[in-house]
MDTraj code that builds the backbone (N, CA, C; nanometers):
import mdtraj as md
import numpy as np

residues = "UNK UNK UNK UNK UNK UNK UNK UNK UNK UNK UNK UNK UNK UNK UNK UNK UNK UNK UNK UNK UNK UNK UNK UNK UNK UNK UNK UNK UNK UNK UNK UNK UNK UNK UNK UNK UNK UNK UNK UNK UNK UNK UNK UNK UNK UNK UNK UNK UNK UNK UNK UNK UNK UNK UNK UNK UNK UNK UNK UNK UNK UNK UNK UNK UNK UNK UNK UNK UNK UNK UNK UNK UNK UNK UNK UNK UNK UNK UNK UNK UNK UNK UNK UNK UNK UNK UNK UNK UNK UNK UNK UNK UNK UNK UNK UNK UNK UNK UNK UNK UNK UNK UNK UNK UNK UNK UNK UNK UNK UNK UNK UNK UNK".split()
xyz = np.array([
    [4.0472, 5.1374, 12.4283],
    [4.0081, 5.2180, 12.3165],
    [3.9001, 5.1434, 12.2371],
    [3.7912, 5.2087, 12.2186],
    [3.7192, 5.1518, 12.1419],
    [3.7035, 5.1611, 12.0028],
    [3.6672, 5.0208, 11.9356],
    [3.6945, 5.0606, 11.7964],
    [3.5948, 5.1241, 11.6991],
    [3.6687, 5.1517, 11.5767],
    [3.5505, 5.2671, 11.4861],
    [3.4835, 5.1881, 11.3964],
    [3.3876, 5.2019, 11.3014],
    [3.3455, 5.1404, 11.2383],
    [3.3822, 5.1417, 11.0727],
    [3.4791, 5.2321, 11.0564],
    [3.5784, 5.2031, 10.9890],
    [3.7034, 5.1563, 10.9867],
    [3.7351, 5.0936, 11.1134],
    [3.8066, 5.0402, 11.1066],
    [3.7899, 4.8536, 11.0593],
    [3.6587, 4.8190, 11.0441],
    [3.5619, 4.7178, 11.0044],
    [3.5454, 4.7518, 10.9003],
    [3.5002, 4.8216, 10.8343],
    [3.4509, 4.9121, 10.6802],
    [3.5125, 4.9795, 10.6401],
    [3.5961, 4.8997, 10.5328],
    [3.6856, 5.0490, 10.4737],
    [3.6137, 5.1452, 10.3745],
    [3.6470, 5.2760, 10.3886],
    [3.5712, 5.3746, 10.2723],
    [3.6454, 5.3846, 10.1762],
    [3.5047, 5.3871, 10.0963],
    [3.5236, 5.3633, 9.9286],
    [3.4693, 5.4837, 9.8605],
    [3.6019, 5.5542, 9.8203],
    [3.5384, 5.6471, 9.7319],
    [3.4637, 5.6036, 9.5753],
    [3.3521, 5.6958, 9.5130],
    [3.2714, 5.6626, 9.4692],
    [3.3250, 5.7054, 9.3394],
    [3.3115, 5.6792, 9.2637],
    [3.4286, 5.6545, 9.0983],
    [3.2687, 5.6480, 9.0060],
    [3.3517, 5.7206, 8.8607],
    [3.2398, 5.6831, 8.7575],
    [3.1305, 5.6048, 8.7043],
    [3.2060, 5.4930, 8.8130],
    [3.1174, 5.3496, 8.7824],
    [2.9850, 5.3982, 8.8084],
    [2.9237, 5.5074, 8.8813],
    [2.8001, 5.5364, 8.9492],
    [2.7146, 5.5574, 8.8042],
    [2.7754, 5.6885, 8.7554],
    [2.7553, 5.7463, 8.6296],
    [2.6967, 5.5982, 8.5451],
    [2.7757, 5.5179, 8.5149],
    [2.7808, 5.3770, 8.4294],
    [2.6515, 5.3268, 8.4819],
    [2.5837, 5.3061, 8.5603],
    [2.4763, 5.2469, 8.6788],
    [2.3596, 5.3049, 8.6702],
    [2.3680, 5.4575, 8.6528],
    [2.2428, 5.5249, 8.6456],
    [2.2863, 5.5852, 8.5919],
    [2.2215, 5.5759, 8.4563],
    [2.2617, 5.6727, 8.3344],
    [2.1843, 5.7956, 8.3218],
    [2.2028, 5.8421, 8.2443],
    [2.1129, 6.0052, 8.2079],
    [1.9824, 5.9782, 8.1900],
    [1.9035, 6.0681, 8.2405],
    [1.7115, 6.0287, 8.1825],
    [1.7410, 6.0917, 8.0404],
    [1.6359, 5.9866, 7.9845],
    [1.5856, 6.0641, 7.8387],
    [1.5653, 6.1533, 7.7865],
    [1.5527, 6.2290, 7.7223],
    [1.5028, 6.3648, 7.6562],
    [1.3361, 6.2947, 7.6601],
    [1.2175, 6.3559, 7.6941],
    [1.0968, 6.3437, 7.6472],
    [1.0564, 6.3200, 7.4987],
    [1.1158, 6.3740, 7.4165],
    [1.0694, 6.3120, 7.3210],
    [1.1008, 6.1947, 7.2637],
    [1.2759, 6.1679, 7.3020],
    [1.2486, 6.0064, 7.3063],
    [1.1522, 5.9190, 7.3290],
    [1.1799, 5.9432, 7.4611],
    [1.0512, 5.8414, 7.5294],
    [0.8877, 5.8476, 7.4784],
    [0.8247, 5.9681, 7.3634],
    [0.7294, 6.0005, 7.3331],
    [0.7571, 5.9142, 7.1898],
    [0.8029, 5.9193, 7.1079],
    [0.8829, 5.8235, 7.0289],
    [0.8937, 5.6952, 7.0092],
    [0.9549, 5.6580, 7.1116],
    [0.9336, 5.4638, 7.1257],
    [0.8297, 5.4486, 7.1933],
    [0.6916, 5.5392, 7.2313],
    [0.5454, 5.5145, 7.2673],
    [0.4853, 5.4689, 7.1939],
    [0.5623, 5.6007, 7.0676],
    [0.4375, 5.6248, 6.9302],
    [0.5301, 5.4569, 6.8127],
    [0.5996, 5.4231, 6.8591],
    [0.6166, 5.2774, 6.8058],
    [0.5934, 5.1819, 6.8143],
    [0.6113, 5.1782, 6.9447],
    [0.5214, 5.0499, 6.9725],
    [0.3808, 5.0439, 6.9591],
    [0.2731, 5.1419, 6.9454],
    [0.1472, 5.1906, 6.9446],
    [0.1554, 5.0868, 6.7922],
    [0.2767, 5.1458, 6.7118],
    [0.2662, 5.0901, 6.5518],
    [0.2711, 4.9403, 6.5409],
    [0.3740, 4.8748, 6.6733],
    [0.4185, 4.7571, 6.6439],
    [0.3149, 4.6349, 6.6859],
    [0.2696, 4.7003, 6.7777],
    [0.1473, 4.6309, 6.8537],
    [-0.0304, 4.6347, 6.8414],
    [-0.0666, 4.6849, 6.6879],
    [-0.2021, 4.7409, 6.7037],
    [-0.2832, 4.6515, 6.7692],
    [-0.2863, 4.5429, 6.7830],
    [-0.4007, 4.4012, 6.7949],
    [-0.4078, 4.4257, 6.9208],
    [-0.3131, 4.5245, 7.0693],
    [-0.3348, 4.5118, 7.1620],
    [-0.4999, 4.5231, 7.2306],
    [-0.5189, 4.6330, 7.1871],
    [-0.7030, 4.6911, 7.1681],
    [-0.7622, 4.5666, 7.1967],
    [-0.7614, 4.5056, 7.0542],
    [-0.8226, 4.3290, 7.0636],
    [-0.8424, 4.2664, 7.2041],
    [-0.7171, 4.2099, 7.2696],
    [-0.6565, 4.1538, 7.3466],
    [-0.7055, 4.1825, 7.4371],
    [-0.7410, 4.3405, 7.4731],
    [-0.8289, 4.3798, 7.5758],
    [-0.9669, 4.3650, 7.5433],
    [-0.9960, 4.3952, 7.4623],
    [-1.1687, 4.3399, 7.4134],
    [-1.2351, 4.2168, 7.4529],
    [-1.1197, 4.1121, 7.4101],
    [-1.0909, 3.9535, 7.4357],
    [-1.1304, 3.9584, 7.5807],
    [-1.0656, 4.0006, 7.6591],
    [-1.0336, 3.9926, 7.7979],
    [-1.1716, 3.9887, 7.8302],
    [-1.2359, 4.1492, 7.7924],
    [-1.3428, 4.2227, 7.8897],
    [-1.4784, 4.1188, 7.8020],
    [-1.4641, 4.0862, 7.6901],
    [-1.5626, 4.0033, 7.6696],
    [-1.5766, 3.8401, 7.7255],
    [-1.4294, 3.7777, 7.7722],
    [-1.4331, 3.6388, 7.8211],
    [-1.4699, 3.6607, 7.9371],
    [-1.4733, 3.7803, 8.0498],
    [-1.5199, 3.8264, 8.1761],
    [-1.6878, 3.7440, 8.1884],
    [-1.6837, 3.8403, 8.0689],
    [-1.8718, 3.8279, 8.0822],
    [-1.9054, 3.7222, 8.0454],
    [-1.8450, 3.6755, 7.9386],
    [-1.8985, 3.5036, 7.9935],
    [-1.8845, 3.3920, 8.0962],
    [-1.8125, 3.4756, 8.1951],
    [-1.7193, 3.4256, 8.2847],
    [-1.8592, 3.4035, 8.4242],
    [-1.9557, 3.5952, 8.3988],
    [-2.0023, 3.5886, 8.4874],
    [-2.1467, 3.4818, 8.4464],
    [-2.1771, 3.4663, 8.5913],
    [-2.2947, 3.3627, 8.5527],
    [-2.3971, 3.4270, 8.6372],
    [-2.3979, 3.5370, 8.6292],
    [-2.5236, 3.6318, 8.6739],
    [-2.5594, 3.6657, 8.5759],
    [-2.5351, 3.6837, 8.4904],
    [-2.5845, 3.6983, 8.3506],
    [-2.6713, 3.5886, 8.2721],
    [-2.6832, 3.4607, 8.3281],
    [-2.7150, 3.3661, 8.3134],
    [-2.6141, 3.2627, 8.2038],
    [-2.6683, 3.1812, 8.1419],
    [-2.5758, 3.0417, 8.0974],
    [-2.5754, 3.1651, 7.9473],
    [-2.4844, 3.0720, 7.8677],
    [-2.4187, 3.1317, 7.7585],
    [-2.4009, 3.0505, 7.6759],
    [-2.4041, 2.9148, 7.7262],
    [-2.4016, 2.7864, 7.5573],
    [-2.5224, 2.8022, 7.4885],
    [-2.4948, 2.7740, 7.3609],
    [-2.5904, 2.7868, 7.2382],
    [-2.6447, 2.9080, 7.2389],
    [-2.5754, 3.0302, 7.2397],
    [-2.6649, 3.1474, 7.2097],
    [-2.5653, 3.2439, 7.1954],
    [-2.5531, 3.3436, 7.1141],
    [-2.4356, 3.4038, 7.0983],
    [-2.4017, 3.5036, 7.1852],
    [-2.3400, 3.6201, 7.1985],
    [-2.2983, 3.6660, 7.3083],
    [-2.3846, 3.7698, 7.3009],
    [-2.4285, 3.8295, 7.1729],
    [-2.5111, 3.9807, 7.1684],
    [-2.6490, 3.9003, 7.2221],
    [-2.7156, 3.8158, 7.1836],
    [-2.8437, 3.7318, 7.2494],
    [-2.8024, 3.7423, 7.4110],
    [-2.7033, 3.6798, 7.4419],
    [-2.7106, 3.6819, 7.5762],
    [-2.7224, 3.7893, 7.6828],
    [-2.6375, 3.9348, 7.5813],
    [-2.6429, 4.0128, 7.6846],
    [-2.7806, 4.0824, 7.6672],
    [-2.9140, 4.0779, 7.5305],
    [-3.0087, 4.1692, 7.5266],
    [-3.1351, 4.0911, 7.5940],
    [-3.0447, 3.9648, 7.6040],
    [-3.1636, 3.8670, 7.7194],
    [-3.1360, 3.9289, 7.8827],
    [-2.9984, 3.9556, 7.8858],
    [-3.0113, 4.0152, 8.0256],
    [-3.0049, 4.1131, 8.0807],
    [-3.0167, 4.2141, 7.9863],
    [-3.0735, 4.3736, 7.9383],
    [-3.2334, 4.3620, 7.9488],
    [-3.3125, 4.2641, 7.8803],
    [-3.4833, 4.2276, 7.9134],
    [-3.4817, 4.2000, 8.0371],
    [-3.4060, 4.1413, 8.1535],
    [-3.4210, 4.0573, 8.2570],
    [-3.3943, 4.1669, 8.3513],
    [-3.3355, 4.3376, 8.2810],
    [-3.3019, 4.3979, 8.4101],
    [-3.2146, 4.3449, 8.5098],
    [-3.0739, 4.2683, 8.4577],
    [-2.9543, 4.2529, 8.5016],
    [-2.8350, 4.3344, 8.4367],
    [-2.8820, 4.4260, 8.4204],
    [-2.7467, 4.5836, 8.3493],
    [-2.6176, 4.4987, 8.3570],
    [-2.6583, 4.4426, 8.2279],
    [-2.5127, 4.3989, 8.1827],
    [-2.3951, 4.4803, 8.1144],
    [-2.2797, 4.5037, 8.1453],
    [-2.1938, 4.5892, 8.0755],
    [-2.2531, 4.6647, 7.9102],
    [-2.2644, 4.7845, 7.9654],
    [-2.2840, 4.8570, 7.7759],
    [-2.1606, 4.8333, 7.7336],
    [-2.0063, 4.8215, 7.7431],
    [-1.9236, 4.8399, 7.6512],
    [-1.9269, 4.6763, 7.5949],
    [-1.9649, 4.5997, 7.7102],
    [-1.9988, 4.4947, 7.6058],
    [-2.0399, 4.4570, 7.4554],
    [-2.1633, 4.5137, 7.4603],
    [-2.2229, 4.5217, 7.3438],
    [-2.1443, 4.5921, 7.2522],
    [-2.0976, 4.7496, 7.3121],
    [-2.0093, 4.8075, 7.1982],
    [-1.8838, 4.7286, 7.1752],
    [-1.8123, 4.6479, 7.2041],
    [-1.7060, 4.5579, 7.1839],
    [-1.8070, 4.4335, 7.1025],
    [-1.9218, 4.3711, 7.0946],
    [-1.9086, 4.2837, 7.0304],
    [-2.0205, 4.3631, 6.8783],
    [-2.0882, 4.4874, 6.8801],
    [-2.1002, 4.5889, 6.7317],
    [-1.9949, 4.5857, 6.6732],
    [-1.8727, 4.5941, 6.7566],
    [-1.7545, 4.6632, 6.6977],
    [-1.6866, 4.5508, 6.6131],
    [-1.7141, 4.3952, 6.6034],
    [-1.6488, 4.2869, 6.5503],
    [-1.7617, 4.1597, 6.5107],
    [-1.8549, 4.2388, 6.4395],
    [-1.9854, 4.1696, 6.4807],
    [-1.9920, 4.0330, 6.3382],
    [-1.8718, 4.0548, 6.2812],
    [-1.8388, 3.9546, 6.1424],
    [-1.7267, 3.8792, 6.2098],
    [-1.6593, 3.8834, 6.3428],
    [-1.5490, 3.8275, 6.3838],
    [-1.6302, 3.6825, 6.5213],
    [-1.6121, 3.5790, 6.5162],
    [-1.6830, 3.4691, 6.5442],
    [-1.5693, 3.4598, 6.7193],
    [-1.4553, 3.5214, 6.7205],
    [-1.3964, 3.5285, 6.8804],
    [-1.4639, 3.6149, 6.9214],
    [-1.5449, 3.7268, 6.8871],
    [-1.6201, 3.8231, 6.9513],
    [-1.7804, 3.7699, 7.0011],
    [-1.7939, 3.7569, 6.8905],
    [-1.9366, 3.6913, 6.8670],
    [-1.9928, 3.5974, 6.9581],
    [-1.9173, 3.4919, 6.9531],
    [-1.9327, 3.3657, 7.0089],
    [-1.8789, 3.3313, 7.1481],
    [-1.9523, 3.2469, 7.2659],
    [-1.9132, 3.2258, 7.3763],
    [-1.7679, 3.1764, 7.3844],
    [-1.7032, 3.1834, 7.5106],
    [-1.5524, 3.0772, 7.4800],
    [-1.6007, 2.9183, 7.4304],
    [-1.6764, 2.8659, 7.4963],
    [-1.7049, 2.7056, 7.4712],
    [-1.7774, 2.7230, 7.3231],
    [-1.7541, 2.8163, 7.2344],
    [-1.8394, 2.7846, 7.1099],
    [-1.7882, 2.6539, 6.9942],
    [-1.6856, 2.6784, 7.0518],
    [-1.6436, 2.5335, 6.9745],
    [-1.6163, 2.4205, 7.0016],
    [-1.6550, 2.3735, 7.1524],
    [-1.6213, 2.2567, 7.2194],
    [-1.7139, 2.2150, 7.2214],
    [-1.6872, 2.0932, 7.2088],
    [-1.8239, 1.9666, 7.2145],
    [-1.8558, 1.9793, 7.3466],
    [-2.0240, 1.9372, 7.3562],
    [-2.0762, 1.9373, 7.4284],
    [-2.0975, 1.7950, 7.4726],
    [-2.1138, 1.7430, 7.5859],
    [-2.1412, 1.6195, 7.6496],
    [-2.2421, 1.5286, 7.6145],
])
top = md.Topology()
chain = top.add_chain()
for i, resn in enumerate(residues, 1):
    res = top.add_residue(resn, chain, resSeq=i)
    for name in ("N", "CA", "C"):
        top.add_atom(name, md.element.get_by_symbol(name[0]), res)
traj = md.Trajectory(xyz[None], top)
């Protein structure tokens, strides 16, 4: 006689615990709710991405070098040079043009050699 594979595996009926495990989905407006909060809790995120897309570009060096010259110089030098440097660039550093992390290369404050 050959054997079953429950006789190796016993079956387990499946009990509330499932329920407990995977709970109910949300109502939508919950979840529309703790969007519109965190949107509140977090405004500086914007920044953070600005940060990002502006340390890129100093990142690239097709654009040419970037010490001693600020970042709007650099990109309308390589806007003259006909190297189409990012437009939102520029609109990210209009947009903070009194703020010196926008403004200024990453190495703007490190000594130079």
């Amino acid at each position: 006689m050959s054997a079953k594979i429950t006789d190796t595996f016993h079956v387990v009926k499946k009990t509330d615990s499932v329920s407990k495990k995977f709970p109910q989905k949300k109502v939508k407006n919950e979840v529309k709710d703790k969007a519109d909060q965190q949107q509140k809790v977090y405004p500086a995120a914007k920044d953070v991405h600005d940060l990002n897309i502006i340390r890129d570009f100093d990142l690239r060096c097709e654009y040419g070098p970037c010490i001693g010259i600020s970042r709007l110089e650099r990109w309308t030098r390589a806007q003259d040079y006909g190297l189409e440097p990012p437009a939102k660039v520029k609109k990210i550093i209009e947009e903070h043009i009194n703020d010196t992390k926008f403004t200024q290369c990453l190495w703007y404050e490190e000594e130079l050699l």
